[in-house]
PDB file of N, CA, C and O in Angstrom, chain B, residues numbered from 101:
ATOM      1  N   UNK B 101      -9.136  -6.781  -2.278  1.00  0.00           N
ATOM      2  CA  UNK B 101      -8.626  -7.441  -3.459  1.00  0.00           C
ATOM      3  C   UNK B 101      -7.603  -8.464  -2.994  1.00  0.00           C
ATOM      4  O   UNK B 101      -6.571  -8.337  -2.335  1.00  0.00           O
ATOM      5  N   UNK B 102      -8.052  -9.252  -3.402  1.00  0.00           N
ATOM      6  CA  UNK B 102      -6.708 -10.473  -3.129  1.00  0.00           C
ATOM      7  C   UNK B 102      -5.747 -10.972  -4.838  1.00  0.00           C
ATOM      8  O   UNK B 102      -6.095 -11.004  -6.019  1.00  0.00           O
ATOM      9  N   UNK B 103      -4.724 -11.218  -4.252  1.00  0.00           N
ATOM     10  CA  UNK B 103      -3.376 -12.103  -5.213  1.00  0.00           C
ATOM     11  C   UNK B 103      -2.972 -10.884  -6.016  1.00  0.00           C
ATOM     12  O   UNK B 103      -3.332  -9.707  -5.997  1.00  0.00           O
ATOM     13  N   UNK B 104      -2.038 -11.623  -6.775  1.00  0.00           N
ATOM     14  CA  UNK B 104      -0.945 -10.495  -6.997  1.00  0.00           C
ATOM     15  C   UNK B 104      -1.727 -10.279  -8.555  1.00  0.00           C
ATOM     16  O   UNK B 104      -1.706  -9.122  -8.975  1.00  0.00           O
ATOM     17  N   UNK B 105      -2.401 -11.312  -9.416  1.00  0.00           N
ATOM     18  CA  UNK B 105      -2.950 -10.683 -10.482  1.00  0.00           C
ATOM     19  C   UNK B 105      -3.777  -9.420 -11.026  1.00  0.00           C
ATOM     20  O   UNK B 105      -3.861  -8.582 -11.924  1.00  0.00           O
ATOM     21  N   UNK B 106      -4.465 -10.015  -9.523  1.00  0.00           N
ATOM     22  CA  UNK B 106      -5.722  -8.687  -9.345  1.00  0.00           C
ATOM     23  C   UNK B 106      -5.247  -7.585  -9.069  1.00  0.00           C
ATOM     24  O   UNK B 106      -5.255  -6.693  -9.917  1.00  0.00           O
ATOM     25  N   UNK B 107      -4.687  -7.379  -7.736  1.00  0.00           N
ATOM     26  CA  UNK B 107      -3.317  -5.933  -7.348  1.00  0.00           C
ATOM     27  C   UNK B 107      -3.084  -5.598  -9.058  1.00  0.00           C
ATOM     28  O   UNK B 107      -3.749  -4.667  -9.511  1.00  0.00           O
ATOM     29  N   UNK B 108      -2.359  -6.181  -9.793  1.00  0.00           N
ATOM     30  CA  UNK B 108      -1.771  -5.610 -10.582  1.00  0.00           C
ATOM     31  C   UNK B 108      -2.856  -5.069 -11.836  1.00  0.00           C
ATOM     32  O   UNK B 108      -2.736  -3.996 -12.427  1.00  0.00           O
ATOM     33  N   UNK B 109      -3.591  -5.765 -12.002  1.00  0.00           N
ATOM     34  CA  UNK B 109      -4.748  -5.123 -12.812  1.00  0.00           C
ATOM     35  C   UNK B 109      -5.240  -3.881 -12.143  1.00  0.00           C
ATOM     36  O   UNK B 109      -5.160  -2.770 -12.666  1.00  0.00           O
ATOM     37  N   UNK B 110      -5.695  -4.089 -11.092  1.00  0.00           N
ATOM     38  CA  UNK B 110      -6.389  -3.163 -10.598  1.00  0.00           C
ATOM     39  C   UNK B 110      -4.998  -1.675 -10.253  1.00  0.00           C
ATOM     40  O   UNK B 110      -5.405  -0.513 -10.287  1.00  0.00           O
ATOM     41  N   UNK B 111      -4.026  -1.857 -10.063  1.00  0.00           N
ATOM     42  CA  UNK B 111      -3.077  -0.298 -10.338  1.00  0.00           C
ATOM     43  C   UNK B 111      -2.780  -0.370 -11.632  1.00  0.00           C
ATOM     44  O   UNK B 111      -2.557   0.732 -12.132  1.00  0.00           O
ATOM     45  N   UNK B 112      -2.679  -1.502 -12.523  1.00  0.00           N
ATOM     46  CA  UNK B 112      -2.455  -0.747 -14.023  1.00  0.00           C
ATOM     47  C   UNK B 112      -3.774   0.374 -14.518  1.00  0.00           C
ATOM     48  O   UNK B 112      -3.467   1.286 -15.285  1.00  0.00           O
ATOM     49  N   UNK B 113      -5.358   0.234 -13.995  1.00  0.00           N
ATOM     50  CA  UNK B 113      -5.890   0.492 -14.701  1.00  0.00           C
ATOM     51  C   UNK B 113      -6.174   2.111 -13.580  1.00  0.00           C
ATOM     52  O   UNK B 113      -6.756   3.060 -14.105  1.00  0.00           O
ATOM     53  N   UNK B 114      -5.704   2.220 -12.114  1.00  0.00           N
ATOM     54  CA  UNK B 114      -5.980   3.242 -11.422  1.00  0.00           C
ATOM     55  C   UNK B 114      -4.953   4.266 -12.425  1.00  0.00           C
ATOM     56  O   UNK B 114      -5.483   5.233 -12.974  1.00  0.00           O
ATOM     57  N   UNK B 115      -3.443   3.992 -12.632  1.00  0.00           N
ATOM     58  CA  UNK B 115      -2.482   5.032 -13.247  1.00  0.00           C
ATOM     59  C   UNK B 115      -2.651   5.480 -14.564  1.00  0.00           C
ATOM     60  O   UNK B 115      -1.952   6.297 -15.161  1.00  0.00           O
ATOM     61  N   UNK B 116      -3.856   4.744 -15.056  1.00  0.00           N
ATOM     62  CA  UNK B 116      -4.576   5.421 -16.128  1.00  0.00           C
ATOM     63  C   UNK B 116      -5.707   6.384 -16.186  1.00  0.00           C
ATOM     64  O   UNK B 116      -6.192   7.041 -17.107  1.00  0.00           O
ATOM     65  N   UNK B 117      -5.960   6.276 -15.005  1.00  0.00           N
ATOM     66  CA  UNK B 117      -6.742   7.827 -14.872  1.00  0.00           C
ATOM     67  C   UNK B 117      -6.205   8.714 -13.384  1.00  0.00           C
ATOM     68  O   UNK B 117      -6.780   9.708 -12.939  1.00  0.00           O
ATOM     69  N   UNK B 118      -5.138   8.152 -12.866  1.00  0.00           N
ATOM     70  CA  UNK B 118      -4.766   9.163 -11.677  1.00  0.00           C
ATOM     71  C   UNK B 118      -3.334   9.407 -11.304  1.00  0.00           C
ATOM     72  O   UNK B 118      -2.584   8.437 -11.415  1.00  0.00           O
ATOM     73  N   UNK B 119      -2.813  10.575 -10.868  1.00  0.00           N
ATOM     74  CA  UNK B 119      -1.337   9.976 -10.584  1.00  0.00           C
ATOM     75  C   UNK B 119      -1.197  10.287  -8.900  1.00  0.00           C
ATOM     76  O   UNK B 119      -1.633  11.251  -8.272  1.00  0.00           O
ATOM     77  N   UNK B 120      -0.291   8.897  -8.329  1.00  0.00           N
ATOM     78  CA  UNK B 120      -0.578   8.938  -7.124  1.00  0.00           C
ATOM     79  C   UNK B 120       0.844   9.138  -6.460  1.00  0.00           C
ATOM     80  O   UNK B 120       2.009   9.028  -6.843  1.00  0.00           O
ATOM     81  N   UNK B 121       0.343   9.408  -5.543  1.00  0.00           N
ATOM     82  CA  UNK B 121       1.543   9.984  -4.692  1.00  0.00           C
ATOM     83  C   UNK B 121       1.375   9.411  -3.116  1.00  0.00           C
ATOM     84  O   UNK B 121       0.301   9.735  -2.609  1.00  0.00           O
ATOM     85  N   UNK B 122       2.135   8.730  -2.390  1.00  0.00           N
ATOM     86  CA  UNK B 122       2.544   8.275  -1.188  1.00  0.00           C
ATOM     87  C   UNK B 122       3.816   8.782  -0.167  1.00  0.00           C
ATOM     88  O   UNK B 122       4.905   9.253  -0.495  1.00  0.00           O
ATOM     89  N   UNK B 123       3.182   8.467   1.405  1.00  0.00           N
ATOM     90  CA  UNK B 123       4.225   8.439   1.981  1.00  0.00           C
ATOM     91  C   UNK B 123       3.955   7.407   2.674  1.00  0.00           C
ATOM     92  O   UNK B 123       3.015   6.675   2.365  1.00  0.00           O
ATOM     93  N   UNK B 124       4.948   7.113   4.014  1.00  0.00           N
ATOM     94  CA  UNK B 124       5.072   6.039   4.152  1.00  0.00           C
ATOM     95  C   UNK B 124       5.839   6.320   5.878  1.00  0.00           C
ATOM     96  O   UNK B 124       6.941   6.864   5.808  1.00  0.00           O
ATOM     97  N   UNK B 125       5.473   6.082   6.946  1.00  0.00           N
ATOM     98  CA  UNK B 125       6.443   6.242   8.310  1.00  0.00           C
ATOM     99  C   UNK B 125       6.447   5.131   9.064  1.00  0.00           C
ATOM    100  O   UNK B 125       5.564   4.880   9.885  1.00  0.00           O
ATOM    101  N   UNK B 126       7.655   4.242   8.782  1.00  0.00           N
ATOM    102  CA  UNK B 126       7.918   3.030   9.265  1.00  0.00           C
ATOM    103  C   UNK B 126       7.252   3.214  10.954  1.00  0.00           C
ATOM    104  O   UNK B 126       7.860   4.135  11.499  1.00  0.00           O
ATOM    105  N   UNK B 127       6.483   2.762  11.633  1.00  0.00           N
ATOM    106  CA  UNK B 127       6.326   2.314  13.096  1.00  0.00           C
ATOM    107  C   UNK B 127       7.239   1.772  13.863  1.00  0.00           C
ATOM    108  O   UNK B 127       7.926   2.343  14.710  1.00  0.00           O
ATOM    109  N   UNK B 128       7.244   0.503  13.519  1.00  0.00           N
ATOM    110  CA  UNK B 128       8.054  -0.291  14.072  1.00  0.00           C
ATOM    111  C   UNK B 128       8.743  -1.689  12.580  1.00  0.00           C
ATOM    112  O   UNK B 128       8.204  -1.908  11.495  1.00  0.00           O
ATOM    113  N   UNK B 129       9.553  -2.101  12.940  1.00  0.00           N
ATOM    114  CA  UNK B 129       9.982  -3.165  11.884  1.00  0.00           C
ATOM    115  C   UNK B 129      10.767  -4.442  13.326  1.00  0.00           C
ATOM    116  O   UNK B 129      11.489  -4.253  14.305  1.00  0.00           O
ATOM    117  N   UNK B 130      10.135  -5.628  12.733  1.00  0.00           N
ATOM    118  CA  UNK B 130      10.795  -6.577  14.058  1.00  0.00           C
ATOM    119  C   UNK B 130      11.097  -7.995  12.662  1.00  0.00           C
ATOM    120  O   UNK B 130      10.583  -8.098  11.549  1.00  0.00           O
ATOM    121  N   UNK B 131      11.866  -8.661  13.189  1.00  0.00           N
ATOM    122  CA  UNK B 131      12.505  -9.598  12.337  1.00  0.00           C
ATOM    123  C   UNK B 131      12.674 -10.784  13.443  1.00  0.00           C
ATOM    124  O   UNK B 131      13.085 -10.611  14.590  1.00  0.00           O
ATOM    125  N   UNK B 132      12.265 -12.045  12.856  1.00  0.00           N
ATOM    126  CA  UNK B 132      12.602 -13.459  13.895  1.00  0.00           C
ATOM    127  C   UNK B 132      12.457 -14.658  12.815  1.00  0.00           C
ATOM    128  O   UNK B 132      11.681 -15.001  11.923  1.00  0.00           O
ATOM    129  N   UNK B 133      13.456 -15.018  13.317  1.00  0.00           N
ATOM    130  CA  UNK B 133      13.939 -16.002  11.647  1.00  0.00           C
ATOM    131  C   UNK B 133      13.658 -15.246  10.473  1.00  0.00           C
ATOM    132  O   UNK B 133      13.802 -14.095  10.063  1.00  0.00           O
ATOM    133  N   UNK B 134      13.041 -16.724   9.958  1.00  0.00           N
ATOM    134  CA  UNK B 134      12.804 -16.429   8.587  1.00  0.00           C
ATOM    135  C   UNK B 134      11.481 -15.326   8.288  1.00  0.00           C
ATOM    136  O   UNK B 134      11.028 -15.463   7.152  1.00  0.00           O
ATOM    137  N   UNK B 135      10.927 -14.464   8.966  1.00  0.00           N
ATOM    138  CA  UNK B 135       9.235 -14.098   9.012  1.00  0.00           C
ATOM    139  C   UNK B 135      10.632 -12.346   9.786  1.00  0.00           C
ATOM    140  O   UNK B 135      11.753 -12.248  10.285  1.00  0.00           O
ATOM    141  N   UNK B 136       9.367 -11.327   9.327  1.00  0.00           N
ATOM    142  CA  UNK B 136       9.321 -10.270   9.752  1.00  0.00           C
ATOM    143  C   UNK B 136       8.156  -9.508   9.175  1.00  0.00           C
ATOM    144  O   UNK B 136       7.603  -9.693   8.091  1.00  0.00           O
ATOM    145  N   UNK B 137       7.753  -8.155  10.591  1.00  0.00           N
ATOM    146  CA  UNK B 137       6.520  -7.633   9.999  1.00  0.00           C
ATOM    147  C   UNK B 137       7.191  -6.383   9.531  1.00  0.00           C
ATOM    148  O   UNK B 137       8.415  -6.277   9.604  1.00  0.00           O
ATOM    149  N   UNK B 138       6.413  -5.409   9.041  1.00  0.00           N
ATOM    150  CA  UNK B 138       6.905  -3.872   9.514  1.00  0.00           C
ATOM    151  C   UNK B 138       4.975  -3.242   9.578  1.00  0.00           C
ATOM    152  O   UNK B 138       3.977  -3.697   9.019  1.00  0.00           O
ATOM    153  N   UNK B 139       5.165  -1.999  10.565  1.00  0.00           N
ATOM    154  CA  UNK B 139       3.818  -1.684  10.906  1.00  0.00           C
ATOM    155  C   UNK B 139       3.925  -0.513  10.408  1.00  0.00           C
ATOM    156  O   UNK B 139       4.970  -0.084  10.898  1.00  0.00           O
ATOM    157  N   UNK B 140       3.507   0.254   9.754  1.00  0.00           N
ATOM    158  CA  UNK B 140       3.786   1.734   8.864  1.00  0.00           C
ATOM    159  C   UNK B 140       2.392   2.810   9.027  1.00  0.00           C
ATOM    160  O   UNK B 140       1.332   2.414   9.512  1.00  0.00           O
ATOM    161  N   UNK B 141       2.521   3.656   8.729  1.00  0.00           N
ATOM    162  CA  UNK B 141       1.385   4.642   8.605  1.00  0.00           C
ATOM    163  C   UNK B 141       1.758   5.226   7.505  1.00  0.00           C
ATOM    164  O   UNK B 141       2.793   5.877   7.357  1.00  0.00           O
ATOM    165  N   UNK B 142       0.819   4.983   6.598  1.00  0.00           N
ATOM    166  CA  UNK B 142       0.796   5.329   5.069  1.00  0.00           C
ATOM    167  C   UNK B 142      -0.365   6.277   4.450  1.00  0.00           C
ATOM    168  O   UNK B 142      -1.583   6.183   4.598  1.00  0.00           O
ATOM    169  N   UNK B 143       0.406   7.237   3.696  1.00  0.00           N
ATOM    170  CA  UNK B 143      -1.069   8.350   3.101  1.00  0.00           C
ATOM    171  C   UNK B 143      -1.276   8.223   1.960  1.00  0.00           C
ATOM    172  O   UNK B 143      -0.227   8.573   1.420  1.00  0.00           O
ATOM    173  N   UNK B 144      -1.962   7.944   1.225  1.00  0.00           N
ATOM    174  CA  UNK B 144      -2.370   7.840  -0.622  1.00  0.00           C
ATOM    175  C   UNK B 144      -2.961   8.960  -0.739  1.00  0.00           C
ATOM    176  O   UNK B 144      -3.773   9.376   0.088  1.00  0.00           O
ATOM    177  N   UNK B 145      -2.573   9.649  -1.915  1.00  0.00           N
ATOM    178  CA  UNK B 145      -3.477  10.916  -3.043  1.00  0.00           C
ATOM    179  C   UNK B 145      -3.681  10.606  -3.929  1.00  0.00           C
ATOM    180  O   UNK B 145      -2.716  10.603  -4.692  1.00  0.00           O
ATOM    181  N   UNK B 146      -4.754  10.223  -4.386  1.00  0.00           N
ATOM    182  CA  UNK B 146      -4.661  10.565  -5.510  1.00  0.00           C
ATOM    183  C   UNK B 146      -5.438  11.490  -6.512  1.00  0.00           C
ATOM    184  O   UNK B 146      -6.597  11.802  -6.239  1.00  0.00           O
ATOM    185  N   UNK B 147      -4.868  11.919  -7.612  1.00  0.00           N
ATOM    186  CA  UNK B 147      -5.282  12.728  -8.448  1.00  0.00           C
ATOM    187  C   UNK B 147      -5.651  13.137  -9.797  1.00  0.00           C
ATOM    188  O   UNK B 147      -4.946  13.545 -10.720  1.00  0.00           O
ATOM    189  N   UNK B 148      -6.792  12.959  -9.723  1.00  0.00           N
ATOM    190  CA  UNK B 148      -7.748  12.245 -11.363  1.00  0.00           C
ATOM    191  C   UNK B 148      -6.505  13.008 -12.318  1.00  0.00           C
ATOM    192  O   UNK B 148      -5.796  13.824 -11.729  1.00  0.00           O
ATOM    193  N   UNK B 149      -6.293  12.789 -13.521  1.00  0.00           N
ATOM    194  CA  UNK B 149      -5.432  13.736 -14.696  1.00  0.00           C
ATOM    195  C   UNK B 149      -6.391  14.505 -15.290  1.00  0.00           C
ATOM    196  O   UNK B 149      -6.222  15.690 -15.578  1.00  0.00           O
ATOM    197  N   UNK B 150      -7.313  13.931 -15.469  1.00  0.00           N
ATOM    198  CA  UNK B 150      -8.544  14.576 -16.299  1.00  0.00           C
ATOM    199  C   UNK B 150      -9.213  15.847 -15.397  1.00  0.00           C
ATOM    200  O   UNK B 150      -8.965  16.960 -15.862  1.00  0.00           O
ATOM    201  N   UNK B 151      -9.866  15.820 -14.411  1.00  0.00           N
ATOM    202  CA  UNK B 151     -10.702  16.871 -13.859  1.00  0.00           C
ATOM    203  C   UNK B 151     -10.891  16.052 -12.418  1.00  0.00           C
ATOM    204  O   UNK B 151     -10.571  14.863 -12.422  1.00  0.00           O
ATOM    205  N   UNK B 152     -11.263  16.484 -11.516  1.00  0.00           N
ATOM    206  CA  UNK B 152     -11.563  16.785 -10.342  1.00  0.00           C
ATOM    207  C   UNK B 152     -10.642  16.675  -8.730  1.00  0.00           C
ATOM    208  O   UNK B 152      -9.516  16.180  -8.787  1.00  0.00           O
ATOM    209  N   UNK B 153     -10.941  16.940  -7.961  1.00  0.00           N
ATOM    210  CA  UNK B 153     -10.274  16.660  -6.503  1.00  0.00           C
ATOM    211  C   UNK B 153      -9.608  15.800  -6.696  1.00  0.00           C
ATOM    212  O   UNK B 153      -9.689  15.024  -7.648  1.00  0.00           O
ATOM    213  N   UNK B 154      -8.482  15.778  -5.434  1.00  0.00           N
ATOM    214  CA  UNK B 154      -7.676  14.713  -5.033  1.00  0.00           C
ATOM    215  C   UNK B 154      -8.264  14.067  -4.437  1.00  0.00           C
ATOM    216  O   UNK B 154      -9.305  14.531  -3.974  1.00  0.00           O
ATOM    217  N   UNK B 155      -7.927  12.779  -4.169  1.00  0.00           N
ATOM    218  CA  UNK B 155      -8.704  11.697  -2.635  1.00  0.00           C
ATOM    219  C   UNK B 155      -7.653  11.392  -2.307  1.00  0.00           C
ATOM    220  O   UNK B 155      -6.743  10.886  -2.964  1.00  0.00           O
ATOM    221  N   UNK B 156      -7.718  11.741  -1.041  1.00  0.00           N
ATOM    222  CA  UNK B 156      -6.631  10.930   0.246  1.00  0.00           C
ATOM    223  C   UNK B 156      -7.345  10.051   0.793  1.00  0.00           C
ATOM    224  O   UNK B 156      -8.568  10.159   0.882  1.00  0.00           O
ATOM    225  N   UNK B 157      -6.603   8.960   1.280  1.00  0.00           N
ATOM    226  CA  UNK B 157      -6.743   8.046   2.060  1.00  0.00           C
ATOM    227  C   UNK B 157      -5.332   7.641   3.314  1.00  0.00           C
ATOM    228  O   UNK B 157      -4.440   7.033   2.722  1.00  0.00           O
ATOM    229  N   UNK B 158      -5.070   7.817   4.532  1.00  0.00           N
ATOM    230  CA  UNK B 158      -4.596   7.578   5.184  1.00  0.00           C
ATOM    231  C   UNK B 158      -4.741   6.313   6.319  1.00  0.00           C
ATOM    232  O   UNK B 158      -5.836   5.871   6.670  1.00  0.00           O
ATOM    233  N   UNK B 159      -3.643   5.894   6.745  1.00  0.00           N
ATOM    234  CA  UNK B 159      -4.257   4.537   7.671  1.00  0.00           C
ATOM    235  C   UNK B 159      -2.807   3.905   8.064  1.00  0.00           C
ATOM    236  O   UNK B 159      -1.739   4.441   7.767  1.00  0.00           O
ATOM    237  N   UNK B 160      -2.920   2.863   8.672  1.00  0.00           N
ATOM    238  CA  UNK B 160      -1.671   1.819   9.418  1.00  0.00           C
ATOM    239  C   UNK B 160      -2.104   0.581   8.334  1.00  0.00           C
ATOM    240  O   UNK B 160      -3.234   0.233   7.992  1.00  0.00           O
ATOM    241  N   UNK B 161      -0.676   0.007   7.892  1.00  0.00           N
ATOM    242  CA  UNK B 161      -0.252  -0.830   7.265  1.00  0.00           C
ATOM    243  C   UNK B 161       0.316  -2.075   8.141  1.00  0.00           C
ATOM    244  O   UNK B 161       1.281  -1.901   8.885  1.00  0.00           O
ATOM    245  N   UNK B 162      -0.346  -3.383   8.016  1.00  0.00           N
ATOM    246  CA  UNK B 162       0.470  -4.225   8.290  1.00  0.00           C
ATOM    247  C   UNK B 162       0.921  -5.309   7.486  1.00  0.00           C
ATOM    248  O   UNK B 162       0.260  -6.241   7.029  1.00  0.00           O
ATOM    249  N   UNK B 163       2.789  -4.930   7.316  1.00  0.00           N
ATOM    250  CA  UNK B 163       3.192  -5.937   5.926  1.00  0.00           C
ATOM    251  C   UNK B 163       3.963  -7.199   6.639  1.00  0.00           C
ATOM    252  O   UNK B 163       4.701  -7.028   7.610  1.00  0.00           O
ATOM    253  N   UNK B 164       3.735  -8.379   6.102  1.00  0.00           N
ATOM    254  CA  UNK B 164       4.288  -9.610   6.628  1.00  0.00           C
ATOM    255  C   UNK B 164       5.916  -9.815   5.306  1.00  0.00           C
ATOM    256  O   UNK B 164       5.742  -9.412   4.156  1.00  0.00           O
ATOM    257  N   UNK B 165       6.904 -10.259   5.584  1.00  0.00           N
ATOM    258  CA  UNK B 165       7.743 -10.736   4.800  1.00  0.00           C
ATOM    259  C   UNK B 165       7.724 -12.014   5.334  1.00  0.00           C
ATOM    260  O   UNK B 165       7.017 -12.523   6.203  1.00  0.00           O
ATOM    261  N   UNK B 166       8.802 -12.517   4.522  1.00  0.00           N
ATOM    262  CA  UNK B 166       9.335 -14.259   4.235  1.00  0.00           C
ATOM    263  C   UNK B 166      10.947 -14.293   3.934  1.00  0.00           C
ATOM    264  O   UNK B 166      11.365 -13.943   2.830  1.00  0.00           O
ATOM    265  N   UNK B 167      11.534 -14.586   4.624  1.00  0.00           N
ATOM    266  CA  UNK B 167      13.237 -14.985   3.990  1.00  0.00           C
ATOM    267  C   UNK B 167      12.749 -15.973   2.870  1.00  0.00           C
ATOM    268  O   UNK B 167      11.676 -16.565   2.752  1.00  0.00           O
ATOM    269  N   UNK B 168      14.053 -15.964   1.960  1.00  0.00           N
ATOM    270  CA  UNK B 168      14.202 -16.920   0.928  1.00  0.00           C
ATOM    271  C   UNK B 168      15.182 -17.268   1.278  1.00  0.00           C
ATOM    272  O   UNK B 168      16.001 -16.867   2.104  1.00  0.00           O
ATOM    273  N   UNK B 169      15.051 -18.743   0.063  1.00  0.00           N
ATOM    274  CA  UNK B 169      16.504 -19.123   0.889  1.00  0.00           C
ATOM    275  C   UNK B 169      18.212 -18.758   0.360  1.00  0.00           C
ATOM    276  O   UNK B 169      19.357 -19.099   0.655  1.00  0.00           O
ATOM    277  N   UNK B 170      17.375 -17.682  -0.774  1.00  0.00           N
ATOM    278  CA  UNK B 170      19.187 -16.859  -1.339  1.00  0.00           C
ATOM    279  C   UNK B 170      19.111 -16.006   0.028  1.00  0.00           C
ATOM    280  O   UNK B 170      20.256 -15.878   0.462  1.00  0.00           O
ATOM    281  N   UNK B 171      18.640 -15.695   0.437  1.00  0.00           N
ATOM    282  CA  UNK B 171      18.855 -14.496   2.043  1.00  0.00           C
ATOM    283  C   UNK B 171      17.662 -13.270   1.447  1.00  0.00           C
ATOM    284  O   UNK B 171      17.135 -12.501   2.252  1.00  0.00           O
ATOM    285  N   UNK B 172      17.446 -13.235   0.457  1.00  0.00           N
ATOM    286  CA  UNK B 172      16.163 -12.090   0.118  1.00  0.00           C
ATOM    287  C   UNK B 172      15.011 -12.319   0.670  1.00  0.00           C
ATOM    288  O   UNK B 172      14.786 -13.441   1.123  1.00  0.00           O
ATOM    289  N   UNK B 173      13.899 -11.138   0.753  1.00  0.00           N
ATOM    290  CA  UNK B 173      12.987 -11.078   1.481  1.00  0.00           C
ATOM    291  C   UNK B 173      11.903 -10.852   0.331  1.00  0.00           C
ATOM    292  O   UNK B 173      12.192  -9.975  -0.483  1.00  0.00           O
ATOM    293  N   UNK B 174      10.734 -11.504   0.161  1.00  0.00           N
ATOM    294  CA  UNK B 174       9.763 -11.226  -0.282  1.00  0.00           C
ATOM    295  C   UNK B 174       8.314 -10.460   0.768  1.00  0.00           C
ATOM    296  O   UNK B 174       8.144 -10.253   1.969  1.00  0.00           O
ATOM    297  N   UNK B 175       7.502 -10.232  -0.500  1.00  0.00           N
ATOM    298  CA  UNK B 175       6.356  -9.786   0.962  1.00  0.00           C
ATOM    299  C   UNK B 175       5.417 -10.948   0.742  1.00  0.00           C
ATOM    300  O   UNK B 175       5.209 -11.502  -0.337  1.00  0.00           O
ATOM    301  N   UNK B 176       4.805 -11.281   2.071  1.00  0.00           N
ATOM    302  CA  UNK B 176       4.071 -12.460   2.186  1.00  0.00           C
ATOM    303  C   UNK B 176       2.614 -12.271   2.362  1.00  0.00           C
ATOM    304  O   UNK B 176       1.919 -13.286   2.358  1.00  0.00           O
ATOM    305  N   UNK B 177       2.019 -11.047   2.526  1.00  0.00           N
ATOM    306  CA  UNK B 177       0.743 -10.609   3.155  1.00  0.00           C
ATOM    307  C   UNK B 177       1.229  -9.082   3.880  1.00  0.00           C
ATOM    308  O   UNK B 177       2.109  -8.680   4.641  1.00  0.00           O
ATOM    309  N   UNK B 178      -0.236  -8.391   2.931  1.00  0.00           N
ATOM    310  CA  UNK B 178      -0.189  -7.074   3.674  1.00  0.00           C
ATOM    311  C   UNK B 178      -1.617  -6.604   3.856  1.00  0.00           C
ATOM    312  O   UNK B 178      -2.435  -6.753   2.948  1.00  0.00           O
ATOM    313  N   UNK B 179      -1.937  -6.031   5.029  1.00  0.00           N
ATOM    314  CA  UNK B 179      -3.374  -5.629   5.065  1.00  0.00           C
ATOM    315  C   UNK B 179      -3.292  -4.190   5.235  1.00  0.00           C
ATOM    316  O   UNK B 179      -2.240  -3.690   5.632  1.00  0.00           O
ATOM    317  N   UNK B 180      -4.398  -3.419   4.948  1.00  0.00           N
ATOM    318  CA  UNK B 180      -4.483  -1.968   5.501  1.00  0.00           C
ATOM    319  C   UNK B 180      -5.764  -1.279   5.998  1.00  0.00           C
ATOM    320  O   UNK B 180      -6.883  -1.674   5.670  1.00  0.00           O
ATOM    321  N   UNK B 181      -5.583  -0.425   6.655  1.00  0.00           N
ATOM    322  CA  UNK B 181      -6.649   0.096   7.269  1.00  0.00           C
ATOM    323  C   UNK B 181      -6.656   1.357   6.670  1.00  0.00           C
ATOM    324  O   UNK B 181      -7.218   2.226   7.337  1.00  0.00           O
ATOM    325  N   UNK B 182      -6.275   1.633   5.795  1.00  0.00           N
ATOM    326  CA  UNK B 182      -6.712   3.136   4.937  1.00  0.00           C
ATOM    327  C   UNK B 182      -8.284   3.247   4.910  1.00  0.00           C
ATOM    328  O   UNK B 182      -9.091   2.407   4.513  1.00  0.00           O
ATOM    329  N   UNK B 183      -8.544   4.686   5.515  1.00  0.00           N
ATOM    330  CA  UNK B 183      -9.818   5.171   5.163  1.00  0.00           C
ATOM    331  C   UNK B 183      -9.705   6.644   4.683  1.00  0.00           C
ATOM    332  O   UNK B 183      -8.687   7.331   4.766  1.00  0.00           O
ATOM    333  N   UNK B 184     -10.788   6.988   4.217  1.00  0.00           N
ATOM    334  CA  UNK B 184     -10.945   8.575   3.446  1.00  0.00           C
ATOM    335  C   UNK B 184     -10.908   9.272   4.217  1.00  0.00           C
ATOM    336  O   UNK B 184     -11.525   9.246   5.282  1.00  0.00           O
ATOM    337  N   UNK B 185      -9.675  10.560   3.575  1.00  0.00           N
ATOM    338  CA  UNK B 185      -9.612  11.705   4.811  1.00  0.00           C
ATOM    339  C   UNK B 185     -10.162  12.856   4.297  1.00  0.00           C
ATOM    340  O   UNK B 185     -10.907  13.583   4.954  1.00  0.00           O
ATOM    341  N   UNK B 186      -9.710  13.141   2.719  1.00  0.00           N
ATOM    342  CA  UNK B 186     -10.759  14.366   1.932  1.00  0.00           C
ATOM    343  C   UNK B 186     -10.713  13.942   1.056  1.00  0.00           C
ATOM    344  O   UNK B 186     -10.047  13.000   0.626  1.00  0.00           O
ATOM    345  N   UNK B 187     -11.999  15.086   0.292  1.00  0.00           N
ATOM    346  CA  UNK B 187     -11.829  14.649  -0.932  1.00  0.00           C
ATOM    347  C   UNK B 187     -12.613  13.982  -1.725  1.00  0.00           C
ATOM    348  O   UNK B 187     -12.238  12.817  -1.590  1.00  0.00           O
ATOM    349  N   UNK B 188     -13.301  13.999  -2.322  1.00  0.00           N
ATOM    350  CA  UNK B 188     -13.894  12.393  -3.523  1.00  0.00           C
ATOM    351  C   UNK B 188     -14.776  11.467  -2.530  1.00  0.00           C
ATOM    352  O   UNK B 188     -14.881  11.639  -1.315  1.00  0.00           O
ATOM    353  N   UNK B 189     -15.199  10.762  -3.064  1.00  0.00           N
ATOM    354  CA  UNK B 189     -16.177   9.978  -2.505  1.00  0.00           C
ATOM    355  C   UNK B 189     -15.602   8.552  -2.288  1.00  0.00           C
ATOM    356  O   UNK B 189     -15.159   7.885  -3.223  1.00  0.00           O
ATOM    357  N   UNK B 190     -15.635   8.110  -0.963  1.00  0.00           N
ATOM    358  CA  UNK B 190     -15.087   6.954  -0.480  1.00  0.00           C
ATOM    359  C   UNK B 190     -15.292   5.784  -0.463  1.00  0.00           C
ATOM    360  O   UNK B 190     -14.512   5.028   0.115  1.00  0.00           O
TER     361      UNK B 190
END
């Protein structure tokens, strides 16, 4: 899925049938100028409300930021390699 419209459609309409739960274990985080990555290993559950199994998905995250120029950081690009670990059909 690409852009931020779609992302957001597409989790408004997942938290209507699941509630999810994450973690998250920073790797590494490196910063040079204005640009920094962080490399994470991240687990998703989720879990229909209605009836059946959880689905996990686990994997390495790679998130890009951007300085602004108040000094805040936005995110600029993130990819992931989550694949199915149990659970539901992938």
């Amino acid at each position: 899925m690409r852009g931020k419209d779609a992302f957001a459609a597409g989790f408004r309409k997942a938290v209507e049938h699941y509630r999810i739960e994450t973690t998250a274990e920073i790797q590494e985080i490196q910063v040079t100028g204005e640009w920094a990555y962080a490399w994470t290993h991240l687990s998703v559950t989720m879990t229909p409300l209605q009836a059946g199994p959880p689905m996990q998905r686990t994997g390495y995250t790679l998130t890009i930021f951007r300085k602004q120029p108040d000094g805040g950081w936005v995110l600029y690009r993130d990819a992931n390699l989550l694949s199915s670990a149990s659970g539901g059909a992938g």
